[in-house]
C-alpha positions as CSV (number, residue, x, y, z in Angstrom):
1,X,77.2,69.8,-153.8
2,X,79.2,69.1,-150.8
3,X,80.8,71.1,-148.6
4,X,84.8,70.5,-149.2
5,X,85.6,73.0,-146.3
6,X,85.1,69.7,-144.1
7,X,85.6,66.9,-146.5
8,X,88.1,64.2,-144.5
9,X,91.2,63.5,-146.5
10,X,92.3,59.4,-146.3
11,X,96.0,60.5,-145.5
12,X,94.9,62.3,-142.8
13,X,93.7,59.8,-140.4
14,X,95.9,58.0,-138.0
15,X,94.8,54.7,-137.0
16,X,92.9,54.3,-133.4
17,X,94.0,52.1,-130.9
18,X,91.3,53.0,-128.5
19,X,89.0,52.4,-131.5
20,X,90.3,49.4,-132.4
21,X,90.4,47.8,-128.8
22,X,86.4,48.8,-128.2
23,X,85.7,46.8,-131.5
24,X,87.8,43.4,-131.0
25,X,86.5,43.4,-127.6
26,X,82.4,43.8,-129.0
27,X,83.9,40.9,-131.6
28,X,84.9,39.0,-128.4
29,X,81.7,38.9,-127.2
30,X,80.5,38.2,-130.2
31,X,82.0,35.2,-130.8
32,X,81.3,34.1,-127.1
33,X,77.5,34.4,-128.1
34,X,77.6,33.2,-131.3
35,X,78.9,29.6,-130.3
36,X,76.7,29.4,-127.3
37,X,74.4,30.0,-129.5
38,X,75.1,27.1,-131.7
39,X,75.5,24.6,-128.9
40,X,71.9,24.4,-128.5
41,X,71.2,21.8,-130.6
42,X,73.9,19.8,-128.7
43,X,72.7,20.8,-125.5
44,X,69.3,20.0,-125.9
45,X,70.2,16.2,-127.3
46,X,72.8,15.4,-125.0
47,X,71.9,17.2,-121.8
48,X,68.2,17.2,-122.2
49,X,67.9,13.8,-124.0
50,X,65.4,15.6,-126.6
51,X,65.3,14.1,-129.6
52,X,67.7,15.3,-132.7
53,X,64.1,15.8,-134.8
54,X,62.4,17.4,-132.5
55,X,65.0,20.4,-131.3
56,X,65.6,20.7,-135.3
57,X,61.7,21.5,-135.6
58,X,62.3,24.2,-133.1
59,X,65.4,25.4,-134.8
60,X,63.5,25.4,-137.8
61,X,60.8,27.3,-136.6
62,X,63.3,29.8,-134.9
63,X,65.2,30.6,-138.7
64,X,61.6,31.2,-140.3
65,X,61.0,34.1,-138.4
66,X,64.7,35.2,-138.3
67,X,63.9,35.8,-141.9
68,X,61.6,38.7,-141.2
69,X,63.9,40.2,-138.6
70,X,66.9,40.9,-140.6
71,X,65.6,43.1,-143.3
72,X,63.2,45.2,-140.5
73,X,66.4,45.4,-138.4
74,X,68.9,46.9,-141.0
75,X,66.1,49.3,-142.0
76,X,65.8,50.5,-138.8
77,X,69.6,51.0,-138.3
78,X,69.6,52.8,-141.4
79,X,66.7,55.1,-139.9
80,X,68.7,55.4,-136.6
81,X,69.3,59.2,-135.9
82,X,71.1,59.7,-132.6
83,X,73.8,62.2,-130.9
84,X,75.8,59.1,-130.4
85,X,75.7,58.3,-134.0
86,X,73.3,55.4,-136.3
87,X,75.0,52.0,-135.0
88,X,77.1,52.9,-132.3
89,X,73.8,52.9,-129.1
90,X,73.0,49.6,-130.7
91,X,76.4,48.3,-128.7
92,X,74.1,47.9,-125.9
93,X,71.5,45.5,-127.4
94,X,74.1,42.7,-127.1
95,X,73.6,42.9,-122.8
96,X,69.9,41.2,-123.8
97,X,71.3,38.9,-126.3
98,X,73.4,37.5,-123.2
99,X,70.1,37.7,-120.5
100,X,68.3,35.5,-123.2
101,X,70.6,33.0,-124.0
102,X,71.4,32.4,-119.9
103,X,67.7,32.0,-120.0
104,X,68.1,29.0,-122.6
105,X,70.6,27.1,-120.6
106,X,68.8,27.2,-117.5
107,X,65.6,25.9,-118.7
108,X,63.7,24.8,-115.5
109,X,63.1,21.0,-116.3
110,X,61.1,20.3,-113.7
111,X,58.2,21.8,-115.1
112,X,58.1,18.7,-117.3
113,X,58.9,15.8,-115.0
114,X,55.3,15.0,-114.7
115,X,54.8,14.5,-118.9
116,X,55.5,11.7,-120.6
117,X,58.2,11.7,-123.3
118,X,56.5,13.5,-126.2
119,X,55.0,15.8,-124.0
120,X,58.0,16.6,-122.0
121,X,60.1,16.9,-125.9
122,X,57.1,19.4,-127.2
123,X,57.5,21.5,-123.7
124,X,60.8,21.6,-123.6
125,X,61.3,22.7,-127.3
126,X,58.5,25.2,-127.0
127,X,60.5,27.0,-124.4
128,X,64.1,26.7,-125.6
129,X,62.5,28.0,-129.2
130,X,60.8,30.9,-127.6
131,X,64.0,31.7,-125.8
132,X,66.1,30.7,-129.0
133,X,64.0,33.9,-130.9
134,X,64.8,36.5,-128.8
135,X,68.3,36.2,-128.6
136,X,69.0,35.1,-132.0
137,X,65.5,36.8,-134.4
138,X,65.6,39.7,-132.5
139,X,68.4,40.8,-130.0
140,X,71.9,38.8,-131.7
141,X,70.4,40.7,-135.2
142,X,70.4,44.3,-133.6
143,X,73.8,43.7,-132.2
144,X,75.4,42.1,-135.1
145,X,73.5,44.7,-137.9
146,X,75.1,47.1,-136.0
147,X,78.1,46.4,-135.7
148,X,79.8,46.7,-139.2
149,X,78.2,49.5,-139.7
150,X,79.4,50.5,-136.6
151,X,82.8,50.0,-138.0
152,X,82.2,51.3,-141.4
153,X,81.3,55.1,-139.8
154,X,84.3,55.1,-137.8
155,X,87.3,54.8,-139.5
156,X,87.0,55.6,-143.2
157,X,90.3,55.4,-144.2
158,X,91.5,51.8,-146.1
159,X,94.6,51.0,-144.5
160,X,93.3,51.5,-141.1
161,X,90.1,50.1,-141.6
162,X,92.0,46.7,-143.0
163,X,94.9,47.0,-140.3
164,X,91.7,47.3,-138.2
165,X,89.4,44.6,-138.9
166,X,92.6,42.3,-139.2
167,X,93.3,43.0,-135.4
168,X,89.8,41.9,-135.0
169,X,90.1,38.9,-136.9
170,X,92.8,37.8,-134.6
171,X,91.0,37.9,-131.6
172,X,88.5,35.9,-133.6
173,X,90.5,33.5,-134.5
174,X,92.1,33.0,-131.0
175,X,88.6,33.2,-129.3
176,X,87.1,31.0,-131.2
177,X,89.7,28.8,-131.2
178,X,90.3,28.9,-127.4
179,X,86.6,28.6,-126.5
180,X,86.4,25.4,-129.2
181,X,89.5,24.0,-127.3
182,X,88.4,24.9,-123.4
183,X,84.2,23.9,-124.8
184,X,84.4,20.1,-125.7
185,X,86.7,19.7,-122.4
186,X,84.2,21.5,-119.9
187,X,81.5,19.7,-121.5
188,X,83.2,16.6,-121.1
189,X,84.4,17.1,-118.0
190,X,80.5,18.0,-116.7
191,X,79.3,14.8,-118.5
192,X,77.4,17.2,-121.0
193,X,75.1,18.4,-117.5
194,X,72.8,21.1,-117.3
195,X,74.1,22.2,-114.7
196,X,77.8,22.6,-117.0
197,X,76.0,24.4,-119.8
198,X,74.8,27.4,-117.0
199,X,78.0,28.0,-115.8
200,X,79.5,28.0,-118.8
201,X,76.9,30.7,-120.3
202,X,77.0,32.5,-116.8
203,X,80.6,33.3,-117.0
204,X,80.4,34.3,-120.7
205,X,77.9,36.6,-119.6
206,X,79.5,38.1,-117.8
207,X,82.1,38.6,-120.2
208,X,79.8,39.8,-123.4
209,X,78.0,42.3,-121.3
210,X,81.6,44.0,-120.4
211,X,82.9,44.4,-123.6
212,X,79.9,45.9,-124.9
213,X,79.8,48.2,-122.6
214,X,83.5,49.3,-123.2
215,X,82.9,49.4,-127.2
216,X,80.4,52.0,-126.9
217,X,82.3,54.4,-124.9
218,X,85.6,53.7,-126.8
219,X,83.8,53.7,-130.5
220,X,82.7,57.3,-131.5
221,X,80.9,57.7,-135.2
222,X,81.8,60.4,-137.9
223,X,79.3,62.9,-138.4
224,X,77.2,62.7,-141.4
225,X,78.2,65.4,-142.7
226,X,82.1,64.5,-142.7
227,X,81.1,61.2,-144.0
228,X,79.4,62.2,-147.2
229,X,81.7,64.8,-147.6
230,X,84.6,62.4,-147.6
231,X,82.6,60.3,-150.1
232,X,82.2,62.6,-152.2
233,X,78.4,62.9,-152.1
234,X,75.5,64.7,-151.0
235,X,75.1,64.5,-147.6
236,X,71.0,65.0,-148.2
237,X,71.4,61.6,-150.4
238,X,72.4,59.7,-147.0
239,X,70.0,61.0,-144.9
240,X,67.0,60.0,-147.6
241,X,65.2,56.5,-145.8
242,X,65.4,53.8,-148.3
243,X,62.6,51.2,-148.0
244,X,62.9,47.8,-147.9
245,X,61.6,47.4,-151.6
246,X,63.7,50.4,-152.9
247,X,67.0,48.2,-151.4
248,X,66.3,45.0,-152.9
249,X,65.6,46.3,-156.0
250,X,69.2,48.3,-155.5
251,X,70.6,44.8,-154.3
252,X,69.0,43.0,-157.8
253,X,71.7,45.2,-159.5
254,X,74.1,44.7,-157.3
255,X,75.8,40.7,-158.5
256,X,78.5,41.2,-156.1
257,X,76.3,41.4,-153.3
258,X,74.1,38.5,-154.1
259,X,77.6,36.5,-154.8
260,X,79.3,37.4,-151.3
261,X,75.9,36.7,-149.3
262,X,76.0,33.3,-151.3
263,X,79.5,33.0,-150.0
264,X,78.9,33.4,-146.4
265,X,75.9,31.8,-146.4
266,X,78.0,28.2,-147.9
267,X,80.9,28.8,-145.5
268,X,78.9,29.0,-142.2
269,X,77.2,26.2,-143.1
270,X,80.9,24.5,-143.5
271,X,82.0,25.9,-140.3
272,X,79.2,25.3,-137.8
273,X,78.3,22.3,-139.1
274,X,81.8,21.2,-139.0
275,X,82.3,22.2,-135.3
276,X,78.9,20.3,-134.4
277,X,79.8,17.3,-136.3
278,X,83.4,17.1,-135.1
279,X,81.7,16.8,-131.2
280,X,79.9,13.4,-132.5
281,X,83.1,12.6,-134.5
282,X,85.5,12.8,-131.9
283,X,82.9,11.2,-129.0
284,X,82.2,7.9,-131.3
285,X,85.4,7.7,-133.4
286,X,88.0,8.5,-130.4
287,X,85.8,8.0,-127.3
288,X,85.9,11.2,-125.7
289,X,85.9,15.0,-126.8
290,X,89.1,15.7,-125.5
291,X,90.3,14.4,-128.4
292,X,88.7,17.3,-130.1
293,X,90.0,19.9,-128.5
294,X,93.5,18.7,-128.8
295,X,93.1,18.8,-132.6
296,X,91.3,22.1,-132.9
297,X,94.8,23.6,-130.4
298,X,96.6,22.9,-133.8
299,X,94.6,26.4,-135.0
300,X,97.4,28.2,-133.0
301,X,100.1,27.1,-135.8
302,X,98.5,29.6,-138.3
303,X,98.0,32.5,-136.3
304,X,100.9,34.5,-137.2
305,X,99.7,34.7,-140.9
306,X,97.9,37.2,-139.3
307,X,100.2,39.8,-138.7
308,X,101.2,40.1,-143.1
309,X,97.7,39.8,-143.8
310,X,97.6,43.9,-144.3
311,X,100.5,44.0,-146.4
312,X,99.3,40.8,-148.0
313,X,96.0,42.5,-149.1
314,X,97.8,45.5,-150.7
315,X,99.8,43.1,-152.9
316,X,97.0,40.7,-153.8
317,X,93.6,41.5,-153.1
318,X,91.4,40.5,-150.8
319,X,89.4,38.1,-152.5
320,X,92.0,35.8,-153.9
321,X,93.5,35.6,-150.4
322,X,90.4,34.0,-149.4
323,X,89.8,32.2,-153.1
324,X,93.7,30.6,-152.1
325,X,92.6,29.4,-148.3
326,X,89.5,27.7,-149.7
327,X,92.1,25.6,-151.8
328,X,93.8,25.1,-148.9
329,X,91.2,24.0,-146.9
330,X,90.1,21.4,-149.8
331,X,93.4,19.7,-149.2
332,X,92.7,19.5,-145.6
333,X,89.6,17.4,-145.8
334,X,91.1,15.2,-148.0
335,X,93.9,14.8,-145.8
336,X,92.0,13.8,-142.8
337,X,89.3,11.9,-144.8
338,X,92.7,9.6,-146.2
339,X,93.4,8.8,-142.2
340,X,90.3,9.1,-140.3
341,X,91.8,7.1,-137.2
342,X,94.9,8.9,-137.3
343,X,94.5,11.4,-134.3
344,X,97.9,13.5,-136.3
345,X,96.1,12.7,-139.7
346,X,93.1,14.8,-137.6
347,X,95.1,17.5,-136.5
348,X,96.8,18.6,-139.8
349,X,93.5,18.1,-142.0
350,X,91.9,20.3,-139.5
351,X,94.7,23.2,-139.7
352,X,94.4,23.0,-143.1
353,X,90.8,23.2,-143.2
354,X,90.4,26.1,-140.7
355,X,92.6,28.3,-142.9
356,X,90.4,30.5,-144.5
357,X,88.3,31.0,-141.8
358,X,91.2,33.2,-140.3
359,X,91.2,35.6,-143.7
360,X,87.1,35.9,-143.6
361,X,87.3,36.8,-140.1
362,X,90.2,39.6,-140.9
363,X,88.9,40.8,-144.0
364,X,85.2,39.9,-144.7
365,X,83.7,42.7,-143.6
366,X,86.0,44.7,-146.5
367,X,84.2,42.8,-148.8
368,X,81.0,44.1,-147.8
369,X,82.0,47.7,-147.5
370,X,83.5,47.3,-150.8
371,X,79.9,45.7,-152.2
372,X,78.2,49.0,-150.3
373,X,80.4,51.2,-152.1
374,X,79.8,49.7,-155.1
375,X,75.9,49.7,-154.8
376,X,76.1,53.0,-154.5
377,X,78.0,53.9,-157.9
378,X,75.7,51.2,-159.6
379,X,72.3,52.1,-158.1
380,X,72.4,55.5,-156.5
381,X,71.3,53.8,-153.0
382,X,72.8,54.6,-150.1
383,X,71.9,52.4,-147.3
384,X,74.6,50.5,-144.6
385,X,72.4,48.6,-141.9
386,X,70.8,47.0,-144.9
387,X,73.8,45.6,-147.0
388,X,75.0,44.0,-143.2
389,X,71.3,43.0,-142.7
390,X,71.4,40.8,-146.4
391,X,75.0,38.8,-145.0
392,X,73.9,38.4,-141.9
393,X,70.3,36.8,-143.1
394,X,72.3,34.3,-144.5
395,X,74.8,33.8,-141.9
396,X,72.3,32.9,-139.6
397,X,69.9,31.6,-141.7
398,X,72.9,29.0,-142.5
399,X,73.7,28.6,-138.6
400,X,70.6,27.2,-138.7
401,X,70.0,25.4,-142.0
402,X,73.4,23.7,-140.4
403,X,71.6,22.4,-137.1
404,X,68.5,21.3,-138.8
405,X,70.2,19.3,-141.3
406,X,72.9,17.5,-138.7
407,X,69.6,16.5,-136.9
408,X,67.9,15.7,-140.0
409,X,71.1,13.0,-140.9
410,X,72.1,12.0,-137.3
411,X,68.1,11.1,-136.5
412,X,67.6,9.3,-140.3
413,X,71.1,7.2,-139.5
414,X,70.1,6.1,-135.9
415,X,72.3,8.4,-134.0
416,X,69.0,8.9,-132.0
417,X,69.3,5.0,-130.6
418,X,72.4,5.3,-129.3
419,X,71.7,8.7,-127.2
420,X,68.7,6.7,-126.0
421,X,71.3,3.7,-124.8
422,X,73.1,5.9,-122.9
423,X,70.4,8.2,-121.0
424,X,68.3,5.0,-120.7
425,X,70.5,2.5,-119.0
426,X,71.9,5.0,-116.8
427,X,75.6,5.5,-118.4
428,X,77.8,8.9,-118.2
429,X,78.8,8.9,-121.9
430,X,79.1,7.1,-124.8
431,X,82.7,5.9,-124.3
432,X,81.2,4.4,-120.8
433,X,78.9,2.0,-123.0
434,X,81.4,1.6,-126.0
435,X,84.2,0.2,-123.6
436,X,81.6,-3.0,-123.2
437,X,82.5,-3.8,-126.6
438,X,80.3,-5.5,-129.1
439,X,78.2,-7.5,-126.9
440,X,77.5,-4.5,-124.5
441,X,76.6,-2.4,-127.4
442,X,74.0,-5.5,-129.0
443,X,72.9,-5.3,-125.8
444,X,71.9,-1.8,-124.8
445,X,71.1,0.0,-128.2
446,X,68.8,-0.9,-130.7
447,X,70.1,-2.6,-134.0
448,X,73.3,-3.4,-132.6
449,X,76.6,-2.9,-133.7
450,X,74.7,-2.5,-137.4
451,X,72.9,1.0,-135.7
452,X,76.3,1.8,-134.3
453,X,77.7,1.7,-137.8
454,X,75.1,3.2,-139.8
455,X,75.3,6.3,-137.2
456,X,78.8,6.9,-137.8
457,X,78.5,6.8,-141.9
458,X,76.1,9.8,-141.1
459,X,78.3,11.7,-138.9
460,X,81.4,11.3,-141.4
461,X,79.4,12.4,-144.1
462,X,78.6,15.4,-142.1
463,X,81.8,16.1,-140.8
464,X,83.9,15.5,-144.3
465,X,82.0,14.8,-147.3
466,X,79.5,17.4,-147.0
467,X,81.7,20.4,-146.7
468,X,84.1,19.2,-149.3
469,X,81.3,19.7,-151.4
470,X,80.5,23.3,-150.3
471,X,84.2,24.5,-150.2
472,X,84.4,23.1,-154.1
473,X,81.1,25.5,-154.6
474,X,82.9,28.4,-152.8
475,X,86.1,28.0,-155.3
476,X,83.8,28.4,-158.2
477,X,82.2,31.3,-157.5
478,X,85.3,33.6,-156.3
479,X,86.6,32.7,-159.9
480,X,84.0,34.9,-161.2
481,X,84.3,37.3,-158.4
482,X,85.7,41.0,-159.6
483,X,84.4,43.4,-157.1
484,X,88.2,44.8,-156.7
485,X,89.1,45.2,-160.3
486,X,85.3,46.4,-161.0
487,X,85.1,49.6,-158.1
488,X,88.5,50.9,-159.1
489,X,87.4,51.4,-162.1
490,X,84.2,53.1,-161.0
491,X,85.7,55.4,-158.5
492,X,88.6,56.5,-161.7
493,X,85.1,57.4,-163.2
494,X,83.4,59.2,-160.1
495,X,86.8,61.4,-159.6
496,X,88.3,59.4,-157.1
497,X,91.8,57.7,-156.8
498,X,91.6,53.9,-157.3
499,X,92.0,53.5,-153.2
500,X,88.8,55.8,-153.0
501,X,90.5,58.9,-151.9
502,X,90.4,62.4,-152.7
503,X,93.1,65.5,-153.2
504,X,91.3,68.3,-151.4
505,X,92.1,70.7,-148.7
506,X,91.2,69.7,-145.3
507,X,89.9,72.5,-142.6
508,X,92.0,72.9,-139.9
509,X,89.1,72.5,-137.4
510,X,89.3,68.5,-138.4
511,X,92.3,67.5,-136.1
512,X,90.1,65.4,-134.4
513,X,91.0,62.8,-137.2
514,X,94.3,63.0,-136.0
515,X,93.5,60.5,-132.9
């Protein structure tokens, strides 16, 4: 039985703004990381001139073995005993994330001058894949397992947690969206050099090392102890190592898990792949990547949802916030699929569209608590790192999957010819050779204006067609999706409120909740 002398009582914590700051700011780096991260396909085919197959090979290569890091990682989260808590040292991993992916950008490419093409492809790819593991297999998943855990062992209470992770989501959203703005630009403005990409990651860097630094002094864990006792369970039960067997059999029981992985794992695939496809979009359709960044600034017009989404949760659940913004979003695609030369047509499909990546990024990462809490009525299993270690698989593994299958289309529809055209004849860009018109373009790339063509059926298809699809998918499984109406039922039947609290005296000596 547990101790109730030292149980935590919801009403009784105040929400942390020290807390809160420490955790956006780990987001902000993050995010910083994250979309480096994802511009290495680009990199590698624009600034390196390796082919759109061959950096996918390495990218493929790369996801096979994050698929044995992810698991290993959680369980070793879940085994983390410190004084500083179980996720909360694991802040720190993110400063190697950043000294690996620097490493990636400044690949020294004169050590394959001397090779011919294939030679100087397979060298290059070898060490941007090596490079590609450590930060992403191994250091990005320590970091990122972490880090709702992290979250989850620090404030307990709902209303916080939410008003929390909300807080969070905005500096997502306006991160991400002022990095996708300011990224396209600097890249354009460096003609897509080297020499762009390392400054870009040096000053990141520098960036995503700071705030992880400032989360782990700002960011102090609940004990235990107060945690079990404030779920109403045996704090012995938490501290009992679940093996990686024992949790996927717990996660077989556990449909809500396997349906929100499924989620995430569909939506990162629509929003990576849509960012990396809207670069080629933008570059052929408009002639520049400016272009993109003036469409993405739209993203700013939907910001303030974020200030109702708490009190918007309370009224209507979490999940058919999100199922509502997929709907949105359909309409969006359609919108800008209707006018694809219309650079306003561009900009109101794409705030449509972006919609409900502003409620994930708020409230995802309730979903998953929720789908922990719910394991553990169902199975009996406690584990955290491990629940965070199944999303972010598939996260990644969908990263990825989006890379290798833009490279897969771009290379099958000839996108690779007209790269060649530009690096081979000595042009800046692509808008450089397009302003020659048709003749310049029979001229320099292969095929023609008929290669020309063919490229950009494969880049629409990438861009609209193909996440229409997966958003259409998305709909259909939150209409089966009852994880709310499911737990409050269960914690009713483990003497709980519906909201997961408790009525029980609180111990004096527990003002420190009172932050």
């Amino acid at each position: 039985m547990t101790d109730t002398s030292i149980r935590l009582n919801v009403a009784e914590e105040r929400f942390s703004k020290s807390k809160t700051t420490g955790f956006a700011l780990l987001r902000l780096g993050n995010i910083l990381g994250g979309l480096l991260i994802a511009q290495v396909a680009f990199f590698a085919t624009n600034s390196l001139a390796i082919t759109a197959a061959a950096i996918s090979i390495g990218i493929a290569i790369k996801t096979i073995i994050d698929a044995f890091t992810d698991l290993i990682m959680g369980a070793i989260v879940d085994r983390t005993r410190t004084r500083w808590g179980k996720a909360r040292p694991y802040a720190l991993s993110a400063i190697l994330v950043w000294i690996s992916l620097l490493a990636i950008y400044a690949v020294p490419t004169k050590w394959f001058e001397h090779l011919d093409v294939e030679q100087r492809n397979i060298g290059l790819v070898i060490y941007i894949t090596i490079f590609s593991i450590l930060t992403s297999a191994v250091f990005s998943t320590m970091a990122n397992l972490a880090y709702e855990v992290h979250i989850k062992r620090s404030i307990v209470n709902t209303n916080n947690r939410v008003k929390t992770l909300t807080i969070i989501g905005a500096v997502y959203a306006i991160g991400s969206m002022v990095l996708q703005i300011a990224l396209p630009a600097v890249i354009d403005y460096f003609n897509g050099t080297q020499q762009g990409f390392i400054m870009i990651a040096g000053i990141t860097a520098v960036v995503g090392i700071a705030t992880c630094i400032v989360a782990f002094m700002l960011c102090p864990e609940y004990t235990e102890e107060e945690l079990a006792s404030y779920g109403g369970y045996d704090v012995n039960q938490s501290k009992v190592r679940v093996s990686t067997k024992d949790f996927l059999l717990a996660v077989y029981a556990n449909k809500y898990i396997f349906m929100w992985t499924g989620i995430n794992f569909i939506y990162m695939l629509i929003l990576m792949g849509s960012f990396l496809t809207g670069q080629y979009f933008f570059q052929f359709n408009f002639g520049n990547l400016s272009s993109f960044s003036i469409v993405m600034a739209m993203g700013a017009v939907v910001l303030p949802i974020m200030l109702f989404i708490p009190k918007l949760t309370r009224k209507y659940g979490t999940v058919n916030l999100i199922k509502t913004a997929v709907f949105i979003s359909i309409i969006g695609i359609i919108i800008r699929m209707l006018m694809p030369d219309s650079i306003i047509t561009q900009a109101i499909g794409y705030l449509l569209f972006s919609l409900p990546n502003l409620f994930i990024a708020a409230i995802g990462s309730q979903i998953n608590f929720e789908c922990m809490e719910y394991g553990r009525y169902k199975t009996g299993v406690i584990a955290e790192g491990m629940y965070s270690a199944f999303v972010s698989f598939a996260q990644k593994m969908s990263t990825s999957l989006s890379s290798i299958i833009i490279g897969f289309v771009l290379t099958k529809t000839g996108f690779d010819y007209l790269n060649r055209a530009v690096v081979d004849n000595g042009f800046s860009n692509w808008s450089e050779l397009a302003n020659l018109g048709n003749d310049g373009i029979n001229q320099y790339v292969s095929g023609g204006i008929a290669t020309v063509q063919r490229a950009f059926q494969g880049i629409n298809f990438l861009y609209n067609l193909f996440p229409l699809i997966l958003l259409i998918i998305i709909v259909v499984v939150l209409s089966f999706f009852n994880l709310e109406k499911d737990l409050r039922k269960m914690r009713v039947e483990n003497g709980l409120n519906e909201d997961g609290s408790m009525i029980v005296e609180v111990n004096s000596s527990h003002n420190d909740l009172h932050e």
